[in-house]
C-alpha positions, 0 to 999 in steps of 0.5 A: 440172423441170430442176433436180428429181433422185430419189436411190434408196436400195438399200443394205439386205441385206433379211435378213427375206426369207431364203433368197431374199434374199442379200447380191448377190441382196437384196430390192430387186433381186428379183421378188415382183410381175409380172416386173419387180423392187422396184428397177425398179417404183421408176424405172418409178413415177417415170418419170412426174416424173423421167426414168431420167437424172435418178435416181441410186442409192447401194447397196452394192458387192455389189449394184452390179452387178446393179443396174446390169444390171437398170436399164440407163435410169439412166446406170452413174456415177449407181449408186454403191456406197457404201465402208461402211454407214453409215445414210442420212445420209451416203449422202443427204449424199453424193448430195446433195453430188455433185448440188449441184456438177453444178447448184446449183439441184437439188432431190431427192427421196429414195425407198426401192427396195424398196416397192410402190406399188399406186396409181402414178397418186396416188402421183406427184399427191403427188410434183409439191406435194412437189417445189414445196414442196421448191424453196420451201426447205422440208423435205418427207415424205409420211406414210402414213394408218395402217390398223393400230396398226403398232409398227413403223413411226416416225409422222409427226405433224400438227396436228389435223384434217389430212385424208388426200389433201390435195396442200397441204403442212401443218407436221409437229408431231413425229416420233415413233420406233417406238411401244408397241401401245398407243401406236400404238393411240392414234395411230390413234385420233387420226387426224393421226399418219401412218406415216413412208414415208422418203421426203423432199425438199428443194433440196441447199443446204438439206439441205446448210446442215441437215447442216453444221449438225446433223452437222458432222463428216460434213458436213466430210468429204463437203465435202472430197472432190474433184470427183466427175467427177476421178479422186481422187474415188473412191480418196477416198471410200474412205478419207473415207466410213467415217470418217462417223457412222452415223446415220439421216437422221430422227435427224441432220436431220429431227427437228432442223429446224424448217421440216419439211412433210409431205404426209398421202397418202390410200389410195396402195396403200403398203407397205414389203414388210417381210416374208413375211408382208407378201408374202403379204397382196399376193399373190393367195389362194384360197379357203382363204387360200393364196398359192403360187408353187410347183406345189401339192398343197394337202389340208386346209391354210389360210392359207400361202404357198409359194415354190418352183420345180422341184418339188412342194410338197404340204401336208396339213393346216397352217396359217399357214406361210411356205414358201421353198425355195431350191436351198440352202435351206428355209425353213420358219415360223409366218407369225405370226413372219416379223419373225423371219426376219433373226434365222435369218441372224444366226446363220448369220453367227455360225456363219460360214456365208458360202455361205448368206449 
């Protein structure tokens, strides 16, 4: 156990979730559930394997310091604000670069901030086979049993009659990127396709050896930074990690290398809280199918949910809103297009509204 290490990824700008969410106020570091935030239920799920000092966190420089404040259990040097974005290859690279000078021997698992558990106590029964599978050398994922053709997510295939909940680890046959319906029907038909959590582990010598292999270029530039307890380290890694490839984790390794396992997890109450809409099938419902965060006036309305504070919201009459209000502003849309949120900020970039953003 001393040598296992959790990286978290918080870099995202969670634009779906706009106008709550904003480039130093994003997803990860907002309550939607209970009083503690995404970021925090993350640590506060892993404290069970991996204690605050062994999680590390890589995030951008508008969020640094609010998740610094929020997470005062994880030691401020292990919350780095990446230079640039760069996809997930280079700032688990990064991590796992820094992780393997600190202790040759480590072994980390990689976990997204922002999603809600709603079984913790299965959730870790998954994380300790994981980690031992890790430690052996191999490469691990958890797939998530799907329960919806989702076209959104990437599918994780294992071979035929793999059973949910198993804690042995099963070879992964293929990756498969985001299907068509009819394709995603089919995998769901099937029964061994999995929804790809993004959530991974391996010892950082193999992801290292797999990155110098697959990625040579971001491998070279991360190999030559200097040590990460010298001074030189961070006026370098300004200047190095903007020169990495832009690429996913999944594209540059895991869909390249051949000793990739995965654990089939059973009902562990996932979802990745990709939306509003995602939001509101968590929350609690009255009987007309409304969820409200808001002091409410509800008349003849069904199936909306409502976020707001310090003044009335009064419905009378709709159906099937999204509701968020904002000191600055509103947002108002069919819960059926809540995808569509981030592209209400793209125009807002375009129009340079910066005060929004």
């Amino acid at each position: 156990m001393s040598h296992l290490y959790g990286l978290i990824l918080a870099g995202g700008r969670g634009t779906r979730f706009w106008p709550r969410s904003r480039r130093s106020r994003a997803k990860q570091v907002l309550r939607f559930f209970g009083e503690r935030s995404l970021i925090q239920q993350t640590v506060d799920r892993l404290r069970a394997v991996l204690p605050p000092d062994r999680i590390w966190v890589m995030t951008n420089h508008h969020l640094h310091d609010e998740i610094v404040r929020q997470l005062p259990e994880v030691p401020k040097r292990q919350i780095m604000a990446e230079p640039a974005q760069r996809n997930t290859a280079p700032a688990i690279g990064l991590a796992a670069r820094i992780l393997h000078s600190i202790d040759p021997e480590a072994v980390m698992g990689v976990f997204p901030a922002d999603h809600v558990i709603q079984r913790p106590s299965a959730y870790v029964r998954l994380l300790k086979p994981a980690f031992r599978a890790a430690n052996s050398g191999k490469i691990v994922v958890i797939g998530i049993q799907p329960r919806w053709p989702e076209t959104g997510y990437g599918y994780v295939e294992f071979p035929q009659g793999v059973a949910p909940g198993g804690l042995t680890p099963a070879p992964v046959v293929s990756f498969r990127e985001k299907p068509d319906l009819a394709t995603a029907e089919r995998f769901l038909a099937a029964g061994h396709f999995y929804w790809n959590a993004g959530m991974f582990f391996w010892r950082t010598s193999v992801l290292l050896d797999a990155l110098d292999r697959f990625l040579p270029k971001t491998a070279g530039l991360l190999a030559g930074l200097p040590s990460f307890r010298g001074r030189q380290f961070a006026p370098r890694l300004q200047e190095t990690f903007p020169q990495c490839e832009n690429i996913s984790i999944d594209y540059a390794v895991l869909e390249r290398a051949s000793n990739v396992v995965g654990l089939p997890a059973g009902d562990i109450g996932w979802n990745d809280v990709g939306s509003w809409n995602a939001v509101y099938e968590l929350e609690k419902r009255d009987a007309h199918g409304n969820a409200c965060l808001a002091d409410a006036l509800i008349e003849s309305s069904t199936g909306n949910y409502v976020h707001a504070e310090k003044k009335l919201v009064a419905l009378l009459g709709v159906k099937d809103l999204i509701i968020i209000d904002t000191p600055d502003a509103l947002l108002v849309a069919d819960r059926s297009r809540a995808q569509e949120v981030g592209e209400l900020v793209k125009r807002l970039e375009k129009a340079g509204r910066e005060e929004l953003l």
